[in-house]
N, C-alpha and C positions, 0 to 999 in steps of 0.2 A: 220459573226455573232460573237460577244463579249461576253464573260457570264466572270459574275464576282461571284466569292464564298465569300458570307458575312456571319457573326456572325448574332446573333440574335439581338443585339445591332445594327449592323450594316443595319439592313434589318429594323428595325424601324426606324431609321434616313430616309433610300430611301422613307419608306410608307410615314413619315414626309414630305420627299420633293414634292413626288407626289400630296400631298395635297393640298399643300401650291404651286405651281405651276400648278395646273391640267388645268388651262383655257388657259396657254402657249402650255402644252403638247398636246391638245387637236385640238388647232389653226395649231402645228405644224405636225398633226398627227402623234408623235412619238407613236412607240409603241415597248414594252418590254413584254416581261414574266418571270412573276414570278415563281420558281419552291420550294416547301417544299422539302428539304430531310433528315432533321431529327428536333429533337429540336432545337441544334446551327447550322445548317448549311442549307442557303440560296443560290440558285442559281437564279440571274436576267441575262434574254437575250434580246440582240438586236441589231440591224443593226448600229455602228458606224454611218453610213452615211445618216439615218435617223433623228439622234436626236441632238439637238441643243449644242452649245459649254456649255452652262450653266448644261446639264446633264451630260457631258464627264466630266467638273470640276467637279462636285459634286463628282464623280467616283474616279479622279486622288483625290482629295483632301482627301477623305473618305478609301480608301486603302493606302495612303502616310501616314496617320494617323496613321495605325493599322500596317505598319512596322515601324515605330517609336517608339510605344506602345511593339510592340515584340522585339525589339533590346534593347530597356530599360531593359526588365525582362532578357533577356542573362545578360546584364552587370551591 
C-alpha cells in the first residue's frame, strides 16, 4: 500500500485528474482512498500494483513539484 500526503492544492489537482480520467480508472479497476485530515492536509491510498503508469506519473510528477516548490522557498 502507497499513501501520499498532499496539500489542499494538491488534492484538487488528484480530484482533477480523477475526473478527467475516470473512464481509464474505472476500465482499469484502479482503486484509491481518499482520507481528510485536516484542512491542508490529504491522505490518498493505494495498491502501486494496481493502478496504471499514467497515475504513478501524476504522483512522481505532482510531489517532484512540491519539492521544488519547497527548496525554492529555503533558498
Amino acid at each position: 500500500m502507497t499513501t501520499h500526503k498532499l496539500n489542499e492544492e494538491q488534492f484538487r489537482s488528484w480530484q482533477d485528474f480523477t475526473l478527467e480520467n475516470g473512464k481509464e480508472l474505472y476500465e482499469t479497476k484502479s482503486s484509491f482512498m481518499n482520507e481528510f485530515v485536516d484542512k491542508n492536509k490529504f491522505l490518498v491510498h493505494f495498491d502501486e500494483q494496481t493502478v496504471s503508469t499514467k497515475v504513478l506519473n501524476f504522483f512522481e510528477n505532482l510531489l517532484d513539484s512540491r519539492r521544488r516548490s519547497e527548496y525554492n522557498k529555503q533558498h
